[in-house]
Structure formats: C-alpha cells, structure tokens
N, C-alpha and C positions, 0 to 999 in steps of 0.2 A: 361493320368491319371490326376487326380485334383490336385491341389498341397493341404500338411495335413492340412496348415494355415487358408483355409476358406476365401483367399483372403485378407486376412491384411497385411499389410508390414507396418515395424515401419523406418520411416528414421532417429530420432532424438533419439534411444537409450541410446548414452550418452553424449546427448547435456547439458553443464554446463552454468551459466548465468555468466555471466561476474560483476552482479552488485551482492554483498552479504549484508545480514545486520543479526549484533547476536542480539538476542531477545531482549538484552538490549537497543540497541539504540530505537527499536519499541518500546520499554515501557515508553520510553526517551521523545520518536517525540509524543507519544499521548499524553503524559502529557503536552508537548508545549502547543499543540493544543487548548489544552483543555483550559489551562490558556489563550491562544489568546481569542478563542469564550468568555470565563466569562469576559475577563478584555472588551471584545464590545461591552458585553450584557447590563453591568450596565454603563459602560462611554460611548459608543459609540456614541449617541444622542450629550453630548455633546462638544466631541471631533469633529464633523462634522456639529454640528451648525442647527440640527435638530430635529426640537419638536414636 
C-alpha cells in the first residue's frame, strides 16, 4: 500500500536556529547601514582621495 504522505518526509520539524535577533536590533542594524551608505555617498570621494 502507498504510504498517505504522497512521499514527503520532513526531517527538520523542529529544527531551531541557534543565531536569534528581536526586531529591534534589525531596525537598529538598518539604520547603521544606512547612515554608513549616506555618510560614503557624500564624503566618500573625499575620504579616498578620488575625484
């Protein structure tokens, strides 16, 4: 007889991630980012000495 599943089998049911992050540090780390990319945009030329 067939088995009911249709041939899927899950092995990772309740695999948990070892690295966590709460929403707030994500909202934290974009807003770095973000100020990294702006503060490159407009100084960056001349903090690297290229025109």
């Amino acid at each position: 007889m067939p088995s009911g599943m249709g041939g899927l089998v899950r092995y990772f049911d309740e695999y948990k991630s070892k690295i966590k992050f709460k929403p707030g540090h994500i909202i934290v780390l974009s807003i770095v980012v973000m100020l990294i990319m702006f503060f490159l945009y407009n100084y960056g030329n001349r903090l690297l000495g290229i025109r």
